[in-house]
C-alpha positions as CSV (number, residue, x, y, z in Angstrom):
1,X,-10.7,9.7,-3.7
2,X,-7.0,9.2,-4.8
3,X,-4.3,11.5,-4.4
4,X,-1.4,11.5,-6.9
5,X,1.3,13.3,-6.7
6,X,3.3,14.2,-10.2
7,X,7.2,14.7,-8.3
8,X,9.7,15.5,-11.0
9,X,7.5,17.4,-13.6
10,X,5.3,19.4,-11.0
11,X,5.6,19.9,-7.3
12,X,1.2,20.3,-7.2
13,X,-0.9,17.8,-5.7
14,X,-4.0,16.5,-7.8
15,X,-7.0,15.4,-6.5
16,X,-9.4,13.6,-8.8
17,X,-12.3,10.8,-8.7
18,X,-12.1,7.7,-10.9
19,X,-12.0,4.5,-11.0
20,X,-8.9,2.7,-10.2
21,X,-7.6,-0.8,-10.1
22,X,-4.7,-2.4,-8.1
23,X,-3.7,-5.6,-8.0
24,X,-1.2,-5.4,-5.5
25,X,1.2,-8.3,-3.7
26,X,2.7,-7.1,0.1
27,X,6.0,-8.0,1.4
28,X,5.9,-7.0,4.7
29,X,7.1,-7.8,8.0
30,X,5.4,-7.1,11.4
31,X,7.1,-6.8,14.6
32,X,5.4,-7.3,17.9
33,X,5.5,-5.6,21.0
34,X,4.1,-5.4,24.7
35,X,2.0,-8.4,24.1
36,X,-0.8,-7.0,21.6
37,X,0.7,-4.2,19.8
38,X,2.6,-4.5,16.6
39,X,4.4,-2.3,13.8
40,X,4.9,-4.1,10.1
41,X,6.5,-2.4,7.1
42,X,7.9,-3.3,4.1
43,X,7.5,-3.4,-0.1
44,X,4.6,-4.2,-2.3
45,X,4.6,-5.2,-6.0
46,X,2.2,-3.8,-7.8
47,X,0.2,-4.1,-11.1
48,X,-2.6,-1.1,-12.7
49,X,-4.2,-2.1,-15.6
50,X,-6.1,0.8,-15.8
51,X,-5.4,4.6,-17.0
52,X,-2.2,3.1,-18.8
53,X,0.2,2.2,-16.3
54,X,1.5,-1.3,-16.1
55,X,3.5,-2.1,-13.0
56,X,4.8,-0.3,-10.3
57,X,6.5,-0.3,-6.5
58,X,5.4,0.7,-3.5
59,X,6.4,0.9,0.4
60,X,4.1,0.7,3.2
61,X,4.2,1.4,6.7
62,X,1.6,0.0,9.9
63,X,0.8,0.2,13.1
64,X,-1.5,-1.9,15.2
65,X,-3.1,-4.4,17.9
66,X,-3.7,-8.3,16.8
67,X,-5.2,-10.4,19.5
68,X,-4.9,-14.5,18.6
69,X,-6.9,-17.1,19.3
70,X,-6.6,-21.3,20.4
71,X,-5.8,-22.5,17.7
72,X,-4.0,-18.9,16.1
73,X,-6.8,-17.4,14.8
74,X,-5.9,-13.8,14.9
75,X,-7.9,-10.4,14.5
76,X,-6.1,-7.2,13.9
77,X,-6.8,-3.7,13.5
78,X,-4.9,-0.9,12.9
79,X,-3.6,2.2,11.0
80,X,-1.8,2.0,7.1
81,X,0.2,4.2,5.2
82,X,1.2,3.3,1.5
83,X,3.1,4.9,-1.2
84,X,3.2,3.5,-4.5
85,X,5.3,4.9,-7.8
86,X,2.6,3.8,-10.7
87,X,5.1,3.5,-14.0
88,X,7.6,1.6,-13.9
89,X,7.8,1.1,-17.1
90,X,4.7,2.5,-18.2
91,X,3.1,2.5,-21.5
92,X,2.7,6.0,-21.3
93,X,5.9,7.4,-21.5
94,X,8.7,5.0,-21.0
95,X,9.7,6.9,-17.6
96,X,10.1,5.8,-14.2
97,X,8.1,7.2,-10.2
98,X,6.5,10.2,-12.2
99,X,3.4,9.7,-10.7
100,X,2.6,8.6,-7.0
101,X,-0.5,7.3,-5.6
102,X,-0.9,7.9,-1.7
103,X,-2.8,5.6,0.6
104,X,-3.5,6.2,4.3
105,X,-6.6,4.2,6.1
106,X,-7.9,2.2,8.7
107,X,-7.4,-1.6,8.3
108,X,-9.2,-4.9,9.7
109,X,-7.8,-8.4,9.4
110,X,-8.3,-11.8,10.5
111,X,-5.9,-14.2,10.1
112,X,-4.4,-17.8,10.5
113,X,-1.3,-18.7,11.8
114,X,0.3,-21.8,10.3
């Protein structure tokens, strides 16, 4: 289920079910705090291929508890929030942050630490 959310042209929110594709590269930067917690933020990239839209940007915010391993393997869970405006430049209509895609979930990693 995706939420997008049509700003400029209409204050509604739409709710509809369909496939959707992101290809998306974070930028973000995490910040840790009384020893396992941590908050991250920062931009994402983004490319849709689908419904017409080409590229877009996004912001995302996170909040969290990593615990790391000998030799800094590290497992992380924790709450996301992203927002993403889907045309920039979009094949659709020329226009820019029209539409907005909204993200919230629950998130599991495992990293490495170089």
């Amino acid at each position: 289920m995706h939420q997008a959310n049509h700003y400029f042209n209409d204050p509604k929110t739409y709710e509809y079910n369909e496939k959707f594709f992101i290809f998306s590269v974070p930028l973000h930067l995490k910040v840790h705090f009384l020893k396992y917690l941590f908050i991250d933020g920062g931009v994402s990239f983004n490319y849709y291929p689908s419904t017409g839209y080409t590229w877009g940007v996004g912001a995302g915010i996170g909040i969290g508890a990593e615990y790391t391993f000998k030799p800094a393997i590290s497992i992380s869970a924790g709450y996301q929030s992203q927002w993403n405006f889907l045309n920039l430049f979009s094949r659709q209509n020329n226009s820019f942050g029209i539409d907005m895609l909204n993200q919230r979930g629950f998130v599991i990693g495992l990293g490495y630490r170089f």
